[in-house]
Backbone as CSV, one residue per row, in Angstrom:
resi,resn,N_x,N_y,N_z,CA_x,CA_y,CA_z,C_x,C_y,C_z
1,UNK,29.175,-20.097,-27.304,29.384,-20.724,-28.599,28.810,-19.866,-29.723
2,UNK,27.455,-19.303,-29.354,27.471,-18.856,-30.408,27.476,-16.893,-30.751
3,UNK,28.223,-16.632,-29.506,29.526,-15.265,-30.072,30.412,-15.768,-30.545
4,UNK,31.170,-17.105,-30.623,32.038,-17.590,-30.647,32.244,-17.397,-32.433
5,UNK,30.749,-18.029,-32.391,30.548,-18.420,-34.196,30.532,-17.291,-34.709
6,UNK,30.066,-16.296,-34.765,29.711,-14.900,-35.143,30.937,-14.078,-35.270
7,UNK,31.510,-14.101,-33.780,32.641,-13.366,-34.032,33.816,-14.318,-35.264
8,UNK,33.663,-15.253,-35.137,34.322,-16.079,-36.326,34.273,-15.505,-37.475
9,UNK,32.988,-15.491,-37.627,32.740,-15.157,-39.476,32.561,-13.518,-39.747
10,UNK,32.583,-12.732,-38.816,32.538,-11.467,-39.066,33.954,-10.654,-38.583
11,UNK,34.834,-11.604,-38.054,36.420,-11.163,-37.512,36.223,-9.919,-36.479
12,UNK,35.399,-9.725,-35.737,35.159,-8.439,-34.713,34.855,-9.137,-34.020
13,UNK,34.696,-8.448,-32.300,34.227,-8.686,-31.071,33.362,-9.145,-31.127
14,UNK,32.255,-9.796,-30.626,30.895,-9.727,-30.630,30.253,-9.668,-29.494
15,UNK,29.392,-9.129,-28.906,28.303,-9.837,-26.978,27.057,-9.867,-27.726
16,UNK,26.759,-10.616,-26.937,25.207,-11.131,-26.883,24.666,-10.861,-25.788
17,UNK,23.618,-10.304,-25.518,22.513,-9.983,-23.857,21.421,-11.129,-24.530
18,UNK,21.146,-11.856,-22.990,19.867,-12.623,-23.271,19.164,-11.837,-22.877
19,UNK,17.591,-11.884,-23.224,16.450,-11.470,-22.663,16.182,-12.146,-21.072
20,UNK,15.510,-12.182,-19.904,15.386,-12.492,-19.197,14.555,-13.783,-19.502
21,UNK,13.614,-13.795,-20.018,12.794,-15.017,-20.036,13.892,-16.273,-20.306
22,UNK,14.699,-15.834,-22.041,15.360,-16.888,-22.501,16.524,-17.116,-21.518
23,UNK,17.055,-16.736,-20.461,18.197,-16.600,-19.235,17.877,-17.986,-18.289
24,UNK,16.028,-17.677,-18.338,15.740,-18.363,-17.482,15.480,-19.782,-18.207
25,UNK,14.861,-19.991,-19.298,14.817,-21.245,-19.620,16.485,-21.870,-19.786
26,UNK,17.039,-21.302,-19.872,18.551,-22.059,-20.107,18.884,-22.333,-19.011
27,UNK,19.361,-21.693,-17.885,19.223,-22.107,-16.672,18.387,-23.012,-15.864
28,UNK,19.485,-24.378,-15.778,18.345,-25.813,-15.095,18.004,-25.488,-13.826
29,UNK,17.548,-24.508,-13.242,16.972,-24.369,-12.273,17.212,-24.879,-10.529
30,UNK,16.816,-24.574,-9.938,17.535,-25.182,-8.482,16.880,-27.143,-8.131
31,UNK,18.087,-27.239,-7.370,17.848,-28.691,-6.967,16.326,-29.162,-6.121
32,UNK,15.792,-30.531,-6.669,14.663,-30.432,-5.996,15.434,-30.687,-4.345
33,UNK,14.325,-31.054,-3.152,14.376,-31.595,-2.612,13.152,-32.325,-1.711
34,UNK,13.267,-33.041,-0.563,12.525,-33.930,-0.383,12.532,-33.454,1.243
35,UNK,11.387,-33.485,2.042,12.362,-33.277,3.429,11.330,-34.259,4.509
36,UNK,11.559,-35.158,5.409,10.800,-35.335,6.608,10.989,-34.995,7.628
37,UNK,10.230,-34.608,8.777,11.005,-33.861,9.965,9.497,-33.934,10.983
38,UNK,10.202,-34.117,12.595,9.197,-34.106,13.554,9.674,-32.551,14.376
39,UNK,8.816,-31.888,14.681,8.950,-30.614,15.632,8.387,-30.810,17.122
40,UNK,8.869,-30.527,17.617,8.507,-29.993,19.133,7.876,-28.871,19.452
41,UNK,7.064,-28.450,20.083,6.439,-27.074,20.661,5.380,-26.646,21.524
42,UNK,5.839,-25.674,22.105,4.680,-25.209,23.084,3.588,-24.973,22.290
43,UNK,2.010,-24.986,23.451,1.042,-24.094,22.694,1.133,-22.738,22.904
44,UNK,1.914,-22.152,23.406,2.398,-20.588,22.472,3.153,-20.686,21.227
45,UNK,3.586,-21.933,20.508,4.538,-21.460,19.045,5.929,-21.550,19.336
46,UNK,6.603,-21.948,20.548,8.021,-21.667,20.695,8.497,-22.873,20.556
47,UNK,9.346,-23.145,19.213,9.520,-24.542,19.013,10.643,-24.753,20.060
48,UNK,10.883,-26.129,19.944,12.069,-26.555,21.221,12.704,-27.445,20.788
49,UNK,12.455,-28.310,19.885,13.750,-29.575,19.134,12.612,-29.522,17.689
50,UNK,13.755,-30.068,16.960,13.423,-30.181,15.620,14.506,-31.298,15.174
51,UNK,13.880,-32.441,14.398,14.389,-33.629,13.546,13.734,-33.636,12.744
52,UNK,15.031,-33.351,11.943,14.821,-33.500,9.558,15.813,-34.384,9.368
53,UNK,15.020,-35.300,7.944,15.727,-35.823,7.185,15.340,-34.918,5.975
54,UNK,16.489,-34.334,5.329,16.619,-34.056,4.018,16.888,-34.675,2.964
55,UNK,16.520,-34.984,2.141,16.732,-35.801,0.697,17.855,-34.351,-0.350
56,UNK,18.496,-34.199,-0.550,18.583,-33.407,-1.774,18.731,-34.120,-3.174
57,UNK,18.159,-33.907,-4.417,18.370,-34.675,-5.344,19.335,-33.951,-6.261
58,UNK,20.424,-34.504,-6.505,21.817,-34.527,-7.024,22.166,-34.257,-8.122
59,UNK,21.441,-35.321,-8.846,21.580,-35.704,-10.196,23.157,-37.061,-10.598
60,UNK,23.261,-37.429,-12.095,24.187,-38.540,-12.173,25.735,-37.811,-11.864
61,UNK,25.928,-36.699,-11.449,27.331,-36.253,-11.462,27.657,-35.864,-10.234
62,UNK,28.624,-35.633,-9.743,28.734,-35.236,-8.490,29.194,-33.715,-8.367
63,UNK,29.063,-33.136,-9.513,29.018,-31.506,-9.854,29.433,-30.437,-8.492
64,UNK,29.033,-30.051,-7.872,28.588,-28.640,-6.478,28.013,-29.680,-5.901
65,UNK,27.461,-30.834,-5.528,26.975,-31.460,-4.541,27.316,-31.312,-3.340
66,UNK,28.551,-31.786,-3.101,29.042,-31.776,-1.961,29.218,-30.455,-0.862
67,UNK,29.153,-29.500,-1.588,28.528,-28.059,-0.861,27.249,-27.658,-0.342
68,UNK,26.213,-28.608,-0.958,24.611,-27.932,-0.944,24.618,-27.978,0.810
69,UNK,24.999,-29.826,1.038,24.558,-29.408,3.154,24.702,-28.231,3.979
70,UNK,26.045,-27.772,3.865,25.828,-26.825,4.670,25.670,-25.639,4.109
71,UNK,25.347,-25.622,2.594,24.589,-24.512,2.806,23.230,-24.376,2.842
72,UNK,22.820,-25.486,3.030,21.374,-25.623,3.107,20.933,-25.255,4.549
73,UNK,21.705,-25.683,5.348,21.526,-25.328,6.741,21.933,-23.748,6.860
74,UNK,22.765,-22.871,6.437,22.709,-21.670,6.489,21.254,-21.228,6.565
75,UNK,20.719,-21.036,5.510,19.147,-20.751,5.026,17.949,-21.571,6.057
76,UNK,18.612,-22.623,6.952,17.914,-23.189,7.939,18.188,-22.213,9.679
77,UNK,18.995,-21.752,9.167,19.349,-21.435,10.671,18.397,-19.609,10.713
78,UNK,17.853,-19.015,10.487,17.149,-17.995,10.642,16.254,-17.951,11.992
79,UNK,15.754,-19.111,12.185,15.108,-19.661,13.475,15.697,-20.410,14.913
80,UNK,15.247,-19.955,15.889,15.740,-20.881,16.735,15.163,-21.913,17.075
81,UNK,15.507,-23.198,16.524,14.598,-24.627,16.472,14.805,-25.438,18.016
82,UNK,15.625,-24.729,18.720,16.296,-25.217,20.041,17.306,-26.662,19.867
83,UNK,16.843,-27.871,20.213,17.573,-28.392,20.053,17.713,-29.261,18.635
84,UNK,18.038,-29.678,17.724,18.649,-29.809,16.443,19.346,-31.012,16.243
85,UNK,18.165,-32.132,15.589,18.986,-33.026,14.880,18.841,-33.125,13.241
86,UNK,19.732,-32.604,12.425,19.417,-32.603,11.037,20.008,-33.525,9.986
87,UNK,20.038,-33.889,9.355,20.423,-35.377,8.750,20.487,-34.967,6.895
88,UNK,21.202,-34.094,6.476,21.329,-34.392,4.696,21.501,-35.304,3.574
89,UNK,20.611,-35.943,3.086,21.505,-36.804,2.563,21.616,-36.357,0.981
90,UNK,22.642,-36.187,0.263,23.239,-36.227,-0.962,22.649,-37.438,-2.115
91,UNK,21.417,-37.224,-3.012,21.147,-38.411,-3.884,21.491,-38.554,-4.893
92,UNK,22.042,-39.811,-5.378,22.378,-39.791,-6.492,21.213,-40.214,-7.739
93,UNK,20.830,-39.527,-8.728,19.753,-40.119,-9.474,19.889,-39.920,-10.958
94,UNK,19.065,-39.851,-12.168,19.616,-40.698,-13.252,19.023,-38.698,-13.693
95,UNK,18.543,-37.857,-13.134,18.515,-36.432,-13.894,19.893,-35.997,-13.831
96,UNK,19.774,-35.271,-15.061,21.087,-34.122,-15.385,20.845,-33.384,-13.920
97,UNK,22.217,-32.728,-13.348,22.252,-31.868,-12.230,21.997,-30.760,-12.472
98,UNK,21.729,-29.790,-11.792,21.111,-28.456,-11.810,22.048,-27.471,-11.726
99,UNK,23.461,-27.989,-11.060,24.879,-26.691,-10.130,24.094,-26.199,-9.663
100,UNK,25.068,-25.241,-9.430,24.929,-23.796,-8.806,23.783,-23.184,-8.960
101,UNK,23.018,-22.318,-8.363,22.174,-21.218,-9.131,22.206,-19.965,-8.193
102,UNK,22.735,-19.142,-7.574,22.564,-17.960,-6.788,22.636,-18.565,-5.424
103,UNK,23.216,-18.719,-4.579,23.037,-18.768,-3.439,22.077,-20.304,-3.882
104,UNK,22.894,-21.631,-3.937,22.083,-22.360,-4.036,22.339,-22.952,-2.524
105,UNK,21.507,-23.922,-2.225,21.177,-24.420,-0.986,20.481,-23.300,-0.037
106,UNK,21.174,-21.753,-0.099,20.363,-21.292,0.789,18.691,-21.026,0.890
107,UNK,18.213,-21.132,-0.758,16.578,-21.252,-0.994,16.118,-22.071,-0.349
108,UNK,16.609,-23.359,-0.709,15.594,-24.513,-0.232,15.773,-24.403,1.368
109,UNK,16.679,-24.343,1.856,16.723,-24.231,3.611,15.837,-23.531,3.831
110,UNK,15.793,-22.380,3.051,14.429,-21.264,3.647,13.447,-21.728,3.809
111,UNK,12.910,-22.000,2.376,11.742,-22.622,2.127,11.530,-23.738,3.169
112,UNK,12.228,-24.744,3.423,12.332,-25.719,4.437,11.744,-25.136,6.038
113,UNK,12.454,-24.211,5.966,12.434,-23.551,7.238,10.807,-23.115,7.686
114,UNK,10.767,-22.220,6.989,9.262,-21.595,6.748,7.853,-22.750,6.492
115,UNK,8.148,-23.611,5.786,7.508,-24.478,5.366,7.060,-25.546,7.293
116,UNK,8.110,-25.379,8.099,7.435,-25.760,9.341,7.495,-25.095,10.066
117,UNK,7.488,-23.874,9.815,6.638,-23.092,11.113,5.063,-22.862,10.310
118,UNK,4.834,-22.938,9.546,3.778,-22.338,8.850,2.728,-24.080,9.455
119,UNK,3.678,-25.028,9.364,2.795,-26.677,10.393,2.729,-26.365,11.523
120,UNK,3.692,-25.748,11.778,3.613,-25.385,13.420,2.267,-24.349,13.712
121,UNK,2.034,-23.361,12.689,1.325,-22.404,13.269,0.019,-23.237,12.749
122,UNK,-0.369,-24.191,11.930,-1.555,-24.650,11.425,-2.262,-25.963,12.841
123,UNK,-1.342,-26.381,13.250,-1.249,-27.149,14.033,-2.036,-26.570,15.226
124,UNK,-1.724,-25.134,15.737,-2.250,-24.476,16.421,-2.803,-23.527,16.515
125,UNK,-3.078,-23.171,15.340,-4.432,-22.303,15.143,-3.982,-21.117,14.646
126,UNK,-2.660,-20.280,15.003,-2.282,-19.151,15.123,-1.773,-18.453,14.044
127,UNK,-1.548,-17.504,13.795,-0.813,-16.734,12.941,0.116,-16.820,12.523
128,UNK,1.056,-17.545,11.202,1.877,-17.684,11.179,3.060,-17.119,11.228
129,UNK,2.563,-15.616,10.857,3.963,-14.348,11.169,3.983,-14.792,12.790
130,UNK,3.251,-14.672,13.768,3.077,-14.939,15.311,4.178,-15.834,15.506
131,UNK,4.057,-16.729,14.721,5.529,-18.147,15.070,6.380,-17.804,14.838
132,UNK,6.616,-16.754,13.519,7.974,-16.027,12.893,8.655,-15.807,14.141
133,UNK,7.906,-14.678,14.697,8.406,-13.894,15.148,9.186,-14.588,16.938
134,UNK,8.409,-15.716,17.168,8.566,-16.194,18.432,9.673,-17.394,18.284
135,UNK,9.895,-17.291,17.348,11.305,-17.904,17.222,12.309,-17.616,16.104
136,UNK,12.434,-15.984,15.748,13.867,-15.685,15.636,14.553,-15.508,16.283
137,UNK,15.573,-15.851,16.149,17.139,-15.923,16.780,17.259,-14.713,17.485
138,UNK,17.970,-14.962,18.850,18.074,-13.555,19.980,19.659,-13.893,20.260
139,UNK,20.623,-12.942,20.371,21.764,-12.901,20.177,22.330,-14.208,21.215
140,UNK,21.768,-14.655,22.337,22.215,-15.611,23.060,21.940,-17.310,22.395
141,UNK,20.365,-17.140,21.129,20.759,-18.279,21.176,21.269,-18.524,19.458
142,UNK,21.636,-16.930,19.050,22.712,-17.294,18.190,24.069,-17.619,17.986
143,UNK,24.608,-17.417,19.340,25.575,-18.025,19.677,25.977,-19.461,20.128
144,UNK,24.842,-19.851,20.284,24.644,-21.287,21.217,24.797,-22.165,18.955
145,UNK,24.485,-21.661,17.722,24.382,-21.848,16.849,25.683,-21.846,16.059
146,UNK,26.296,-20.415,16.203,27.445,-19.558,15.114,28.830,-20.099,15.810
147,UNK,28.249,-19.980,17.121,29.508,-19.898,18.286,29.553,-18.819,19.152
148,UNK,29.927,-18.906,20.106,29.902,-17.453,21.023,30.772,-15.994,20.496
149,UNK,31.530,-16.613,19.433,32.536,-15.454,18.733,31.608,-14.789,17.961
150,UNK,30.483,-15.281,17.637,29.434,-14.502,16.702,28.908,-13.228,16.647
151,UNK,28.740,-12.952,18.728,28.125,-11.840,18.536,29.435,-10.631,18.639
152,UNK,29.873,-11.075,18.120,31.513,-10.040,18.000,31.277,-9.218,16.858
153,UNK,30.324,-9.930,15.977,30.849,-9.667,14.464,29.260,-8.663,14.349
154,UNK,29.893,-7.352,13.795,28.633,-6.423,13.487,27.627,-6.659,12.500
155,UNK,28.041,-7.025,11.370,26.649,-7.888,10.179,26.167,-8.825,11.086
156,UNK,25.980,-9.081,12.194,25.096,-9.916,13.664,24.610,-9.213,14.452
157,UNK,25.464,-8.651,15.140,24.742,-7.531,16.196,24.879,-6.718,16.171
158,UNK,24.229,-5.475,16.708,24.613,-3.983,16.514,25.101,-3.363,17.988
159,UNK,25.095,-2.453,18.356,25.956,-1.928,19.621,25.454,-2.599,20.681
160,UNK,24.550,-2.882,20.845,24.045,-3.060,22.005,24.092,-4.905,22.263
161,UNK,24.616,-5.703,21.204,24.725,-6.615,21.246,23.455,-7.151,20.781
162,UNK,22.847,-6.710,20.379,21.603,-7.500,19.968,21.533,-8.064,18.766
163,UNK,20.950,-9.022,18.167,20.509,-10.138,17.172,20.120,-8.659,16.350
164,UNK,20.105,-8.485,14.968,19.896,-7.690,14.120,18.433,-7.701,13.325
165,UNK,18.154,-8.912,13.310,16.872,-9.615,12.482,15.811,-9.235,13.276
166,UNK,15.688,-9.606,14.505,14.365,-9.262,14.927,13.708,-7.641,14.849
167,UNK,15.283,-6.877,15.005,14.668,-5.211,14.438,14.969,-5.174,13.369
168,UNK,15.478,-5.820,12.462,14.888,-5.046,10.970,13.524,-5.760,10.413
169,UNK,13.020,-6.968,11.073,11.772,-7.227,10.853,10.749,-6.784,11.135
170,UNK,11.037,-5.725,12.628,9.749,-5.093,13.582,9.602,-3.424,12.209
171,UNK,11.368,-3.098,12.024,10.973,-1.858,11.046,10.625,-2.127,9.831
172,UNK,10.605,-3.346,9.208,10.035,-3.255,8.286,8.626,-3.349,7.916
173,UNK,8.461,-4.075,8.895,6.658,-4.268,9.009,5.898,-2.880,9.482
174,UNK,6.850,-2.223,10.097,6.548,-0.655,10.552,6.480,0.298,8.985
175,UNK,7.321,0.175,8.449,7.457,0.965,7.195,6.625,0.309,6.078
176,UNK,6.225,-1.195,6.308,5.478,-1.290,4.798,3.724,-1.028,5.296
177,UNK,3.527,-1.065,6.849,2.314,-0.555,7.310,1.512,-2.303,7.407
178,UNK,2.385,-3.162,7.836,1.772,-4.472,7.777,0.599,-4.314,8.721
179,UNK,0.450,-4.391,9.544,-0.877,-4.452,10.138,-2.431,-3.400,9.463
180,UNK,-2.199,-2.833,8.972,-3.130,-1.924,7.981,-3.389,-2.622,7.073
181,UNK,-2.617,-3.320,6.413,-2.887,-3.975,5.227,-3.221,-5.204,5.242
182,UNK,-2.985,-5.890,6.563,-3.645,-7.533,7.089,-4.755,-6.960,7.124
183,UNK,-5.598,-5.852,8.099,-6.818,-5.418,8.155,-7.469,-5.747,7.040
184,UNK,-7.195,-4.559,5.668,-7.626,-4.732,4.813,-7.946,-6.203,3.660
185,UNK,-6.474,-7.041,4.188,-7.035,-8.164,3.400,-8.191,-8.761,4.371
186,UNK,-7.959,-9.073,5.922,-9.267,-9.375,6.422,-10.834,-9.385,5.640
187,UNK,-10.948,-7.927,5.685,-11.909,-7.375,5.082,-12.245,-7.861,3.886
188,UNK,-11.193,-7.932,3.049,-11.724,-8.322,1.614,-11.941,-9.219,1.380
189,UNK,-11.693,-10.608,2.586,-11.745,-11.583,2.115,-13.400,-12.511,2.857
190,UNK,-13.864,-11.220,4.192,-15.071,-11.270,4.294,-15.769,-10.737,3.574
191,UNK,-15.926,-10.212,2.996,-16.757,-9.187,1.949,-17.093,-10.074,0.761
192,UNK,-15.627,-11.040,0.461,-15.990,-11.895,-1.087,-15.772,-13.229,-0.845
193,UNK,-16.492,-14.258,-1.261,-16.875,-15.489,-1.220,-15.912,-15.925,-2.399
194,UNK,-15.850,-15.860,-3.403,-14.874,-16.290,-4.340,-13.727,-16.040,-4.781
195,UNK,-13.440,-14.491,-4.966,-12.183,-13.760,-4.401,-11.382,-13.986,-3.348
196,UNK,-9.971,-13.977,-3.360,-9.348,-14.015,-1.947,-8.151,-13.206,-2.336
197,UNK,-7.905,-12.630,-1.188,-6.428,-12.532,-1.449,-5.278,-12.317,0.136
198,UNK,-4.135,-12.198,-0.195,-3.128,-12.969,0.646,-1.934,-12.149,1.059
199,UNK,-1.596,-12.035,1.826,-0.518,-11.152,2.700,0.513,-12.342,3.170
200,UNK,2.127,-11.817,2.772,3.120,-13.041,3.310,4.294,-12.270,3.461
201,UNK,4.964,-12.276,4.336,6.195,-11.149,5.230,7.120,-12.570,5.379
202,UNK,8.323,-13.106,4.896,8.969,-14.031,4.937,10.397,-13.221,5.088
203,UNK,11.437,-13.796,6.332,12.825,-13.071,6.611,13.323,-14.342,5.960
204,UNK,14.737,-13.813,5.214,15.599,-14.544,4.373,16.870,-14.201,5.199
205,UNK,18.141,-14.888,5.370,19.488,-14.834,5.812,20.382,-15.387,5.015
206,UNK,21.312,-14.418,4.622,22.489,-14.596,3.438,23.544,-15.004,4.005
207,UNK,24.198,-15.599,4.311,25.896,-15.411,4.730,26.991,-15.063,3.876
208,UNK,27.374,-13.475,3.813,28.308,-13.160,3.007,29.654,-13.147,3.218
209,UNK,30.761,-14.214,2.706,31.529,-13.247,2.980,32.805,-12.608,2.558
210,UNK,33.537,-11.603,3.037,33.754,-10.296,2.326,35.379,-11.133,1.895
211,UNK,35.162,-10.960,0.546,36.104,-11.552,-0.548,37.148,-10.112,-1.545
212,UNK,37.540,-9.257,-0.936,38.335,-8.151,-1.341,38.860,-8.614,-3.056
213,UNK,38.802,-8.168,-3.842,39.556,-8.312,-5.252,39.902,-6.868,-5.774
214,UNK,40.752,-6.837,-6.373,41.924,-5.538,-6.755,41.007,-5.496,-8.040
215,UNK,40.625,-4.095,-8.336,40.163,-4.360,-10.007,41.458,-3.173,-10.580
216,UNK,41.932,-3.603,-11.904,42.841,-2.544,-12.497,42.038,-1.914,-13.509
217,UNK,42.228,-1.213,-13.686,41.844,0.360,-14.255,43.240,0.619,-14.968
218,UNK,43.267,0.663,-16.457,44.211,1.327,-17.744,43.404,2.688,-17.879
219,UNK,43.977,3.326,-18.011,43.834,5.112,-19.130,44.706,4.738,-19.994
220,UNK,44.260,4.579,-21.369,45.071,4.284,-22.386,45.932,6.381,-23.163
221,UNK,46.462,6.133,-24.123,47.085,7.201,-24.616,45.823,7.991,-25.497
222,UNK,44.838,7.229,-25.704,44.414,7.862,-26.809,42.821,8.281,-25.947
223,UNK,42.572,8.133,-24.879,41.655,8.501,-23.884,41.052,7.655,-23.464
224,UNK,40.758,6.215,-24.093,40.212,5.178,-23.595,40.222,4.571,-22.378
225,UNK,39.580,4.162,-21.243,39.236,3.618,-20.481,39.113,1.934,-20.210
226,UNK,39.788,1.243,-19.557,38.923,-0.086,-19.316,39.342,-0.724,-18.171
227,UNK,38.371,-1.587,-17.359,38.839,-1.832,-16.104,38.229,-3.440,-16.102
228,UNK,39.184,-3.933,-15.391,39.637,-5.520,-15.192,38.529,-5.726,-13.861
229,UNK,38.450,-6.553,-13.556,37.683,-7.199,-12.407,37.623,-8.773,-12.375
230,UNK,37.618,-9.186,-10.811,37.277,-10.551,-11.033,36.570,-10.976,-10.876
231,UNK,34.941,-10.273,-10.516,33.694,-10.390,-10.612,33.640,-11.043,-12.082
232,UNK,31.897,-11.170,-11.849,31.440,-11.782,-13.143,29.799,-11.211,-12.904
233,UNK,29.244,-10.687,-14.528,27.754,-9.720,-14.105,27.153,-10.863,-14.380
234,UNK,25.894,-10.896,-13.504,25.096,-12.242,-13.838,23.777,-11.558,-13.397
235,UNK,23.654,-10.268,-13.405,22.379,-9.676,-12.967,22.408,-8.752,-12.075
236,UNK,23.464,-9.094,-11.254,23.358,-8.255,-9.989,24.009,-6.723,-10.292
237,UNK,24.312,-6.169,-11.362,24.289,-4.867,-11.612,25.806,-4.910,-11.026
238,UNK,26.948,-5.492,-11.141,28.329,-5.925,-10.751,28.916,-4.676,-11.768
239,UNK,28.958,-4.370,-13.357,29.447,-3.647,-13.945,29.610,-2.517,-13.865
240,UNK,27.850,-2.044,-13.611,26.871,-0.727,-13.057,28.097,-0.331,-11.814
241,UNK,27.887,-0.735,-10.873,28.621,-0.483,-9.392,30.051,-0.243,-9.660
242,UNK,30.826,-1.178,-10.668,32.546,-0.654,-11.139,32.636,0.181,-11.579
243,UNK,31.651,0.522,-12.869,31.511,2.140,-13.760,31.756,3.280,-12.355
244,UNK,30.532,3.060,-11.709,30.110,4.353,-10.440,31.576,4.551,-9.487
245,UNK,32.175,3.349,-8.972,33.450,3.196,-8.290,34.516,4.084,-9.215
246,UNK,34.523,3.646,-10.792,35.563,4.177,-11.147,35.796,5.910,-11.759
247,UNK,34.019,6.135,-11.408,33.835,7.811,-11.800,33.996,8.316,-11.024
248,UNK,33.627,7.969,-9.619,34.144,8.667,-8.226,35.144,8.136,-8.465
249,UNK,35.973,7.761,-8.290,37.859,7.728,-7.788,38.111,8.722,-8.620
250,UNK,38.144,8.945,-9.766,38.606,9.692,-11.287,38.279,10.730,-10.805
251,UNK,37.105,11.281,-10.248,36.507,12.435,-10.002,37.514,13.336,-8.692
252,UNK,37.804,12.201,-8.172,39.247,12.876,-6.745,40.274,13.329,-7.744
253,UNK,40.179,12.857,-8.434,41.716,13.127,-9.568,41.248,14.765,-10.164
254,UNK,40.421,14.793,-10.947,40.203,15.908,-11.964,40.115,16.871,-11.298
255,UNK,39.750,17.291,-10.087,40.532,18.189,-9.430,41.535,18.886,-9.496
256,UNK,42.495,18.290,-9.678,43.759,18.439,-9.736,44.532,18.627,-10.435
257,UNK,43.932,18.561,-11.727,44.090,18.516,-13.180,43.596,20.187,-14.128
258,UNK,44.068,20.785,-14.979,43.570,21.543,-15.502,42.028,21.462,-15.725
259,UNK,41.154,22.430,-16.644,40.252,22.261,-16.674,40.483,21.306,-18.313
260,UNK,40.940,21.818,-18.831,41.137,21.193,-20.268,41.319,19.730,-20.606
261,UNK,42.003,18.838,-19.444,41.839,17.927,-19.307,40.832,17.391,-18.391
262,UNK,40.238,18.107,-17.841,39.142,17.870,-16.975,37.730,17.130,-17.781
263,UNK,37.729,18.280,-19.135,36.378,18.142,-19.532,36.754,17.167,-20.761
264,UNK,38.245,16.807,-21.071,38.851,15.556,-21.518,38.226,14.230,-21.292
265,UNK,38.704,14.252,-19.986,38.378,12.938,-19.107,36.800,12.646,-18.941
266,UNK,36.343,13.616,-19.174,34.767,13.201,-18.223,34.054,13.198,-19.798
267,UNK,34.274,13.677,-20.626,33.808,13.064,-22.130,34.447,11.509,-22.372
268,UNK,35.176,10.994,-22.030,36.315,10.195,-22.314,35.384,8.915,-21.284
269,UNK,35.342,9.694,-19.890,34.718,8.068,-19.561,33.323,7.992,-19.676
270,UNK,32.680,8.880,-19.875,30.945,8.783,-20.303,31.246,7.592,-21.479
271,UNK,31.718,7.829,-22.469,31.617,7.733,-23.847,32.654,6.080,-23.725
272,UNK,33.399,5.721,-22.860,34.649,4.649,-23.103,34.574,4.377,-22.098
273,UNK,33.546,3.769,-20.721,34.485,3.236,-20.091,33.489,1.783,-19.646
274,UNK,34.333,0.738,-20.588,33.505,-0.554,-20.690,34.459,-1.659,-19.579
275,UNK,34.028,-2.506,-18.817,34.045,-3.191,-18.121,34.098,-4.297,-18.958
């Protein structure tokens, strides 16, 4: 509305960039929710059934509601809870709704998720990465989850058929030097009585999936550049990545081309080529 107004009274284009802070206050933020749930488990940490009731709160409209369940359970499934009774319920209540916000539902599942193993590991004394790790998903009982067609699909397993998560969690904790740096918080947190501080390694799971769109690309007569897409930038650097796509493709071209139009073109899209 208000490029809308601007460009009104000044008869030109107009954009506006928010600052990040003001992005975020405009944005109503993600849906609360509410959750109760009983777990099962060994005293090693290996859970074995899990029963949730989820509350999600809605708001007075029925907006994206009806999507949040299962994707809330996406963001739930990172773990193997064994056997699984989960219960969503959809509330209706007198707040404005929140929509969408990035991958909504898959936060709160996380958080959900994490939020009882971290009871689980308090419950028994142990480490809570220790529980992480003793119940991520192993390609057999992600199938018993996805379906057995699952481990077909390579963003799941890699050659050998294996679950993907549990090694990019072992290399990442390898590469950020996690055990060196638990040491050290150890230490610091015997050393100081009022001071503390805190170490937290949390695995997240996205489900993407691959949505192909044609973007067109004009070369106008007069050297101009501009390319169509059916994306939309909302942060994720979506424009950035079309620019780079459309300087490499162009770049197979100028090859082929004199030099005169060579050094044409590559002034031409530095300088013109807006998304």
């Amino acid at each position: 509305m208000s490029c809308a107004l601007v460009a009104y009274k000044l008869k030109q284009p107009v954009r506006m960039v928010l600052d990040r802070n003001t992005d975020m206050v405009l944005t109503g933020g993600r849906s609360p929710t509410h959750t109760k749930f009983k777990v099962g488990f060994t005293k090693e940490g290996k859970i074995l059934a899990l029963q949730a009731q989820i509350f999600w709160e809605a708001g007075f409209e029925p907006d994206f509601s009806n999507m949040f369940p299962s994707f809330l359970m996406r963001g739930l499934r990172k773990y193997d809870w064994g056997a699984m009774d989960i219960d969503v319920r959809v509330c209706k209540t007198n707040k404005v709704p929140t929509t969408a916000f990035r991958g909504p539902g898959h936060t709160q599942g996380s958080f959900i998720a994490d939020a009882i193993v971290e009871r689980v590991a308090s419950e028994l004394g142990m480490d809570a990465d220790e529980v992480r790790e003793r119940n991520l998903h192993t390609s057999t009982s992600l199938g018993r989850f996805y379906g057995p067609d699952i481990t077909n699909e390579p963003e799941f397993v890699d050659e050998s058929g294996e679950y993907t998560l549990p090694k990019l969690w072992a290399r990442l904790k390898a590469s950020a030097k996690w055990e060196e740096r638990k040491q050290q918080v150890e230490r610091f947190n015997a050393e100081n009585i009022w001071i503390k501080q805190g170490l937290a390694m949390v695995p997240c799971i996205y489900m993407v999936s691959s949505n192909s769109n044609i973007a067109k690309v004009s070369i106008y007569s007069d050297g101009s550049i501009v390319a169509e897409v059916g994306g939309i930038e909302i942060g994720q650097g979506l424009y950035t990545k079309v620019r780079q796509m459309i300087a490499f493709s162009l770049s197979q071209l100028w090859s082929q081309v004199s030099s005169h139009y060579h050094s044409l073109l590559f002034r031409v899209l530095v300088a013109s080529c807006f998304v």
